[in-house]
C-alpha positions, 0 to 999 in steps of 0.5 A, a space after each residue: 473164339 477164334 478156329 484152330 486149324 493145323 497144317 502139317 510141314 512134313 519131311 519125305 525122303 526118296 530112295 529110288 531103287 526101293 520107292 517102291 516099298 511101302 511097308 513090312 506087309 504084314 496083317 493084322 495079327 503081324 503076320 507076312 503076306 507073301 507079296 504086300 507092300 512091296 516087299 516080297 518073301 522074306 517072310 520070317 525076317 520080315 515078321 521079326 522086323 515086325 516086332 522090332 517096329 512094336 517094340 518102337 512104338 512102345 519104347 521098348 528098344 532103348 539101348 538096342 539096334 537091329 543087325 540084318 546079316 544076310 548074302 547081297 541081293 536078300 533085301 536087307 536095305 529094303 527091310 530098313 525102308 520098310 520099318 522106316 515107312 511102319 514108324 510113319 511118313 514123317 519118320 527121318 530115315 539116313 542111309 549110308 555105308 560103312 566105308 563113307 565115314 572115312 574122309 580127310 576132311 571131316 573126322 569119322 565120328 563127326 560124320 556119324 554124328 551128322 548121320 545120327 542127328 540127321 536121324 533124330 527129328 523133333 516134331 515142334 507145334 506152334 499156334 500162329 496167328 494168320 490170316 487165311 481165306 481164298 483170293 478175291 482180288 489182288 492188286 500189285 504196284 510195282 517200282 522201278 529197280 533202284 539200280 536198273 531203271 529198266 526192271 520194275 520190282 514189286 513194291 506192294 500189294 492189296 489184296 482181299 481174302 475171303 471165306 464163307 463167313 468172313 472177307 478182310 482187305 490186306 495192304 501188304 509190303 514188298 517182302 509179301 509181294 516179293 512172295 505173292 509174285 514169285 508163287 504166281 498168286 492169283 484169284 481163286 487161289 487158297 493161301 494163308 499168310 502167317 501174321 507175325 513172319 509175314 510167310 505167304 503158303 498156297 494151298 490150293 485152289 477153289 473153284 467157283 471164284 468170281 473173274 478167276 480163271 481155271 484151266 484143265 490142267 492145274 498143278 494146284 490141288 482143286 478144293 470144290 468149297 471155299 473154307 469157312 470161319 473168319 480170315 484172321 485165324 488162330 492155326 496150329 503149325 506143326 513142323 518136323 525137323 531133324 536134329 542136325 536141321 537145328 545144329 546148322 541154324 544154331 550154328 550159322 547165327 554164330 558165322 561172321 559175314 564171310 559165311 552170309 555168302 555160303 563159305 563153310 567156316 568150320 568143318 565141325 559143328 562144335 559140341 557146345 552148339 549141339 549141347 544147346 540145341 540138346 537143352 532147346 529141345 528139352 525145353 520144347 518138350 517140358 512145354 508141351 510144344 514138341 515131340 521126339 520123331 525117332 529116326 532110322 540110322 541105316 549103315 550097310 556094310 557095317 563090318 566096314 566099321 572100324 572100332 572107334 566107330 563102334 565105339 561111337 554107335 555104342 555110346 549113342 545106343 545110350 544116348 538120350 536122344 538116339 534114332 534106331 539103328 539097323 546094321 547090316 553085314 554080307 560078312 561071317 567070321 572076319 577081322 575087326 577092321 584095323 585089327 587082327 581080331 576075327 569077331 562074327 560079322 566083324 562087329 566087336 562083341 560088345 555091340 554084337 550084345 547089344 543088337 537083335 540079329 535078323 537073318 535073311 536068306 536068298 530069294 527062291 526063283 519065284 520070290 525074284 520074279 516077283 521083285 523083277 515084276 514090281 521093279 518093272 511095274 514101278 520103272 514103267 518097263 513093259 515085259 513080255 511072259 518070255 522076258 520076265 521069265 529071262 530076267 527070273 533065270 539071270 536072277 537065279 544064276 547071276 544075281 537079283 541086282 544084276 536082273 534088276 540092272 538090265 530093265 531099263 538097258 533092254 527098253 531101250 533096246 526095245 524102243 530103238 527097235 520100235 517096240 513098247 515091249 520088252 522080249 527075251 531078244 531085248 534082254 539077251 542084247 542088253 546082257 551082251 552089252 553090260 556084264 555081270 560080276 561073274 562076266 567080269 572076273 572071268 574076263 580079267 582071268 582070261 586076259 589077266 597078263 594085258 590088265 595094268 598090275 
């Protein structure tokens, strides 16, 4: 029997203010660390998020979002991340705020719908037939180019693969070539090529292999052994895409030829091509072949919703296929947007109802310390005791963002004066130079009658 092995295609997505969380750092009994995983105090807001990933997991938050309200600066987007990051390293996870739905050229609704089926993913498994091993040997034959008869492009390939138990000599075309050449393929390396698309992946490379070169530096993951088995194989592929990875496809089979050369058609994706994507994916999951990857839907400054917009994210909370959807306010008592009613948060009550409401507080002069030492420890900025202790006290006066801010101003600072490290002087220049909010108003005040009205 031909060996099944699996190879994963995974999805990642990089927030760079927060690509330093990693979790709710909690313990096993669900329980908060003081500092873990990135995250740092917030302890009961960060347990409840806890609860709502369980919750997840078990299937058990259907028809139901998460609202974190909360003053800027408290970590409520870093809250979102992290139960993101809990679901697991292929979960879909799309930020945007609530005023980047308004837009002349698209509707609102469609916006968010793009903002949903992008935080939707289907995790599709497939058993392909390929042949895998390590590079023997290859042999490349080049043509001249049909329109240049200066330029030779590769026209074929012979190639062998070999494994511990099994080696197979390949002939190959030029769409395979093409491959080979632009992915630099060479002895030693560790490749497999899918036998129906004629799709080339490296893997790797294997040390050992006879003639093949090997440097100190490689950007290729070294494998110490040769894999086993014969090199035609059976191999179970597993891909993640999001839902709207799949209404593009779905859509662009419908383009006439002006959208071959990368002109938008429509502005809107039409329901009936997300309909039939919907019935695909059904199909896929009555067959065993696929499996929902539940996203995370995070709109911040939610009160910036109007209540078509609401409206919309109610109807998906109800829908079948729905991601999980974490709001997040900075508002109290203030008026739905377009209207003249006051609701809590600005959110209409009919959503409210429907949203488990998770308070964060702001940071106590220790608990911003702690995140100005992780920020600099992730951005590669060296601080001095007097420096961390400068950046701790603006946070407390000023705001945790604004200390944030000033991390990398003040090493540059600091190099221009020859030093690695960051000082107390460093940081003083650099607040000197960049203002704050606060700095800000105060100076509008001040010469308020030059300022353009």
């Amino acid at each position: 029997m031909a060996e099944i092995k699996e190879v994963r295609v995974g999805r990642g997505y990089e927030i760079s203010i927060h690509s330093h969380i990693r979790g709710l750092g909690l313990d096993e009994k669900g329980e908060p660390k003081f500092v873990a995983d990135g995250l740092v105090g917030q302890l009961q807001a960060r347990k409840a998020a806890g609860v709502v990933v369980e919750l997840i997991r078990e299937g058990r938050l259907a028809g139901k979002g998460i609202l974190f309200v909360g003053p800027p600066g408290t970590g409520k987007t870093a809250l979102a991340v992290a139960i993101a990051r809990e679901l697991g390293e292929d979960t879909p996870f799309v930020a945007l705020s609530g005023g980047e739905i308004y837009s002349s050229e698209v509707k609102k609704t469609e916006v968010l719908m793009r903002a949903v089926r992008k935080a939707m993913g289907v995790r599709i498994r497939e058993i392909r037939k390929v042949y895998e091993g390590v590079v023997k040997s290859i042999k490349i034959a080049y043509a001249r180019h049909p329109f240049n008869p200066y330029v030779r492009v590769p026209r074929e390939a012979r190639i062998t693969l070999a494994t511990k138990n099994d080696e197979l000599t390949l002939n190959v075309g030029e769409e395979v070539t093409a491959q080979l050449v632009q992915l630099r393929v060479r002895r030693g390396d560790h490749i497999w090529i899918d036998a129906e698309t004629g799709i080339v992946h490296k893997v790797g490379r294997v040390r050992g292999v006879e003639k093949a070169r090997y440097y100190d530096v490689e950007p290729w993951r070294l494998e110490s052994e040769m894999p086993s088995g014969p090199v035609k194989r059976e191999k179970e592929i597993v891909r993640v895409f999001t839902f709207n990875d799949l209404d593009v496809y779905a859509a662009s089979q419908r383009l006439s030829i002006t959208g071959l050369f990368g002109i938008e058609l429509e502005k809107e994706i039409d329901d009936e091509i997300r309909k039939s994507v919907n019935s695909q994916v059904k199909k896929w999951l009555d067959e065993g072949k696929a499996e929902i990857v539940p996203g995370v839907l995070f709109i911040d400054d939610a009160h910036l919703l109007d209540l078509e917009a609401f409206a919309f994210l109610t109807r998906v909370l109800e829908s079948e296929f729905s991601p999980i959807l974490i709001l997040a306010t900075n508002r109290g008592m203030t008026k739905i947007r377009g209207t003249d009613l006051e609701s809590p948060h600005g959110i209409p009550l009919d959503l409210l109802d429907r949203l488990l409401l998770i308070p964060v507080k702001p940071y106590s002069r220790e608990e911003i310390k702690k995140i100005i030492e992780i920020r600099a420890n992730e951005e590669e900025v060296e601080l001095s005791g007097d420096a961390l202790e400068k950046l701790a006290d603006i946070g407390v006066e000023r705001s945790l963002r604004y200390a944030v801010q000033l991390l990398r101003p003040a090493q540059v600072i600091a190099k221009r004066k020859g030093r690695g490290r960051v000082s107390e002087e460093d940081v003083a220049e650099a607040m000197k130079l960049f203002a704050d909010i606060k700095s800000s108003v105060a100076m509008i005040r001040e010469y308020e009658k030059l300022f353009m009205k």
